[in-house]
N, C-alpha and C positions, 0 to 999 in steps of 0.2 A: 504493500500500500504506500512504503513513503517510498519509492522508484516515482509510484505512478505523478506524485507532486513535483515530481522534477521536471517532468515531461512536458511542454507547451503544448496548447491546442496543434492538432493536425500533427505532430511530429510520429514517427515510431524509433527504439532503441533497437539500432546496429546488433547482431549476433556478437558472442565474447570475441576479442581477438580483430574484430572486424573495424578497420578504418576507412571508407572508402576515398578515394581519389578523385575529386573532384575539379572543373575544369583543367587549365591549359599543367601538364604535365611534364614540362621541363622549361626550366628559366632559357633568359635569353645567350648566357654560358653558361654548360652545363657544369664546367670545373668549379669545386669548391675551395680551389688553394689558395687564392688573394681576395679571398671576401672582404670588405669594409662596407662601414655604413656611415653614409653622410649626414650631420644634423644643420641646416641653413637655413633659411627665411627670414623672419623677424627675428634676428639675434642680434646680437653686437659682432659676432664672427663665426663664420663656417667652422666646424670641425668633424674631423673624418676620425672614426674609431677603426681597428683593426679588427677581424676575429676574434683575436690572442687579447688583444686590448681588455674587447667585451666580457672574456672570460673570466679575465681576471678582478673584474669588478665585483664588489659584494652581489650574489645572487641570492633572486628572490622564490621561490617556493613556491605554487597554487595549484589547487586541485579544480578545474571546471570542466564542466557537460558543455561540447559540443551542439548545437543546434545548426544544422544547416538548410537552408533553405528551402533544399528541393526534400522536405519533411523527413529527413534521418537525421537522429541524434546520436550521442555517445557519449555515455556519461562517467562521470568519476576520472578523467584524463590528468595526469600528473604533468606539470610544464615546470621548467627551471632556467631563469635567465636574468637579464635585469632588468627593474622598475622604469616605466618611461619616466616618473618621477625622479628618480634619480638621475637618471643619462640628462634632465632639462634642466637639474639643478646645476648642470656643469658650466651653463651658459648663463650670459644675462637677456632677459626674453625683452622685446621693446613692446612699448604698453601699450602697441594696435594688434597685438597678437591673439590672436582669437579662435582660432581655428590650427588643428594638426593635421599633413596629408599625409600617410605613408605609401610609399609608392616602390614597385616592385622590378625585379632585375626581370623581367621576360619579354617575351618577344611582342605583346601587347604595349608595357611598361605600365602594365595595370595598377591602380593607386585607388585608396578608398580615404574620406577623411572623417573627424568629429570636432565638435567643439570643444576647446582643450579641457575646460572643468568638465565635460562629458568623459573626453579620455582618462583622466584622472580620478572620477570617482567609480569610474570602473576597473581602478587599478590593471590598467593597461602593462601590458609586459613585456618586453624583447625577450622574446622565445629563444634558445641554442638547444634546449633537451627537452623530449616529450617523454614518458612512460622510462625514465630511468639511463635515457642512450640519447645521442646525440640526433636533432629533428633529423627525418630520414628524408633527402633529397625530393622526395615525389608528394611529402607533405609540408613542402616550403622553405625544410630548411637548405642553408646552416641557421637563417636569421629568419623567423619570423613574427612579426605582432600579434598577439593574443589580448582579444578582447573579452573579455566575459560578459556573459545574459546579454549577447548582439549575433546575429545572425552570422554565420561564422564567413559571409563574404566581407565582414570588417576587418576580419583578420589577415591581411597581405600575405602570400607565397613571398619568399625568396625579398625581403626584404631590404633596398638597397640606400633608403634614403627619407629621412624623416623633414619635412621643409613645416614652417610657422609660418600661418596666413594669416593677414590681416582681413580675408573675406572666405565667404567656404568656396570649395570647389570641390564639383560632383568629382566621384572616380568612375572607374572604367564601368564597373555594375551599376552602378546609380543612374549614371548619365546614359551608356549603349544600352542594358540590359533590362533597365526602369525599374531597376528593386530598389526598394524603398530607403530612403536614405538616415531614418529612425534606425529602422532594422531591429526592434521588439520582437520577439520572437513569443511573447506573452500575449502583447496585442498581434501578431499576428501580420505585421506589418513587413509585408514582404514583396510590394509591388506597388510603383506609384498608380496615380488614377490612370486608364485607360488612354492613349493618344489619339485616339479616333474619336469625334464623336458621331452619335444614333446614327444621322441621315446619310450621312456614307457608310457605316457600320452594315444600314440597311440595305444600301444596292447594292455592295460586296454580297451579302449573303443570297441578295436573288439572284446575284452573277452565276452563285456555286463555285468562283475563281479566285480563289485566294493567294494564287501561286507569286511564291515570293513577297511577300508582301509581309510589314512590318505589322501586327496586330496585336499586341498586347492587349492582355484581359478584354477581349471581343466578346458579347454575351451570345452567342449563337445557339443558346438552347432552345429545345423545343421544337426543331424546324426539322421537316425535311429537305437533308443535304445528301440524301444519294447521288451518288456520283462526283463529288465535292474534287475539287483538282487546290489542294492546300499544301504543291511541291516546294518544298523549298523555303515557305514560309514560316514567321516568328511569332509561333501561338503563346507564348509565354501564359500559364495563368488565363485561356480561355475555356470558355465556357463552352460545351456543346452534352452536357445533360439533357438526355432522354429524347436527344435527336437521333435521326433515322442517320444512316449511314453507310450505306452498303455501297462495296465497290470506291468508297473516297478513297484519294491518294496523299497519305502524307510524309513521301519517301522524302526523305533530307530537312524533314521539318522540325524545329523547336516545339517542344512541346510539353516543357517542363509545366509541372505544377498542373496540367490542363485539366480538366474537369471533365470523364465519361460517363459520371454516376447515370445507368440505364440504358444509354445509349446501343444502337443498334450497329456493329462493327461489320458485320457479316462480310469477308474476302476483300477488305479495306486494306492497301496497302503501308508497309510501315518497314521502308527502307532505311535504316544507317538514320533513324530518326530518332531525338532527344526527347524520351518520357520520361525524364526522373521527374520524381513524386507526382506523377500525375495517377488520378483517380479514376480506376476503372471498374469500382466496386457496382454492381447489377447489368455491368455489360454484357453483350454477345458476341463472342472472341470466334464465332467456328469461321474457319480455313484463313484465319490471320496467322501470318508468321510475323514474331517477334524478336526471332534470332538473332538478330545484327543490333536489335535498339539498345539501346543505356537503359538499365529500368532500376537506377537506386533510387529507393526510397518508394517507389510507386506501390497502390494497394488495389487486390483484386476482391479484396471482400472488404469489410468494415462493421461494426455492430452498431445497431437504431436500436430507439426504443422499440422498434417493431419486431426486431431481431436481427439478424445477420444478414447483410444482402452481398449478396456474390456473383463474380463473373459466370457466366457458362462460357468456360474455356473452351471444350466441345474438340474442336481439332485444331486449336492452336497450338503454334509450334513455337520450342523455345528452345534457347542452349541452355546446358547444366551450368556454364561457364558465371555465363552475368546473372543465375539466379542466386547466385553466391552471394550477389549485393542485394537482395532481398533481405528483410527484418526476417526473423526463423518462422514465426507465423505464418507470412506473405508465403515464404519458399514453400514451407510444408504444405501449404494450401496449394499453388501451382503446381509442384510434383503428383500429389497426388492426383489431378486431372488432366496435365495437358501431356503435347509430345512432349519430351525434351529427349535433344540430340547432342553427342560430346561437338 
């Protein structure tokens, strides 16, 4: 029972052992032997730490649950590095500083930011060690930020560069990707408002032609969209509950977080397409192949007050590989009814 108060709305807890690997999977050099990290903006002066620097600094200790976006968590994670408090008491901060941006060595140069009394009373952390051993390359490290109770895209991969604004500035998720720039995982605040609005919202959906096309949180429930051509498109966070669907094509699509509660999927295709955490609890899966998609954190059943409502998998096909990134419930539930192929 005290697990389940960990847990934020919509989330599910990763199987033991389990961290999954989220977005872009290797910085922009992959070598870790001349890592430094630069602190500049509103200071009085630039200064660049070493690796060896940072290690040697007092480190600080915390135990936080992961919450990530696309609804997988991971709780009780041990981190060991040092206080962004500290690393800022090493400078003199100028008094329009306001805002902290951390921003990442990769080939996007991805960067998320907060208001610094925000970073601060979330005892923000430069990360070096998770679970006892040094951050492991594919989850960010040698260096990265650790934000606690923030949706864990606050937390920067590969961490190259802390700069002091005196305004905010969106990062890479907030700004391309439209997740919420709060990032409560309590409230639930994991997407800004939709960028469309209704009356185009509404002739896209009579079109059926979504293809390519930027749609975040689009309400398109309820409709029939048989035949739906949504290649290539950016469902982030849409809605297509207890629509008809048979035969759509959502090969190469985004479709994280998307909403199939009921929906009719029937030989809809779903090529090398993005459904983490997307809900596909009372759908109908027969002759969908799912094999190539990303499906962490996604849920094929879920419990109502009414009781359990669940996909009819029926003959859909999956690999053993990516059910691995399934919560144990989610997997145990899919193995038991659909293919899965090595």
């Amino acid at each position: 029972m005290q697990e389940l108060t960990k847990i934020p709305p919509g989330q599910q807890v990763v199987g033991p052992n389990k961290w999954p690997v989220i977005g872009e999977r290797e910085s922009a050099i992959s070598s870790e032997g001349s890592w430094t990290l630069s602190l500049d903006g509103r200071i009085d002066a630039p200064v660049t730490f070493s690796l060896e620097q940072l290690q040697q600094m007092p480190q600080t200790e915390m135990v936080i649950d992961i919450h990530c976006v696309t609804r997988w968590s991971k709780l009780d994670v041990p981190f060991k590095g040092v206080s962004l408090k500290s690393l800022l008491q090493q400078v003199a901060i100028e008094p329009d500083a306001k805002f902290v941006s951390f921003v990442s060595r990769s080939p996007r140069r991805h960067s998320t930011s907060l208001p610094i009394d925000v970073a601060l009373q979330h005892d923000c952390l430069i990360a070096m060690e998770a679970e006892g051993k040094p951050l492991e390359f594919g989850h960010g490290g040698p260096i990265r930020n650790i934000v606690p109770r923030k949706y864990f895209y606050k937390s920067v991969k590969w961490l190259e560069r802390i700069e002091l604004l005196s305004e905010d500035r969106l990062g890479y998720w907030e700004a391309d990707a439209g997740y919420h720039n709060l990032a409560d995982p309590w409230k639930e605040q994991r997407y800004m408002a939709s960028t469309i609005d209704r009356r185009t919202a509404a002739k896209l959906i009579d079109s059926k032609d979504f293809s390519n096309r930027d749609l975040r949180s689009i309400d398109a429930s309820d409709r029939n969209l048989d035949g739906l051509d949504a290649s290539g498109a950016g469902l982030r966070d849409a809605s297509f509950a207890r629509c008809s669907l048979v035969g759509a094509d959502f090969s190469n699509a985004n479709l994280s977080n998307a909403s199939f509660v009921g929906a009719n999927l029937s030989q809809a295709t779903f090529s090398e397409t993005d459904v983490e955490g997307a809900d596909f609890s009372g759908a109908n899966l027969s002759s969908v192949d799912l094999s190539d998609c990303s499906l962490i954190g996604a849920s094929f059943f879920k419990e109502s007050s009414d009781g359990p409502v669940s996909a009819e998998i029926g003959t859909a096909v999956f690999s053993i590989s990516q059910l691995e990134n399934l919560s144990p419930s989610q997997r145990e539930f899919v193995v038991a009814r659909a293919i899965c192929q090595s």
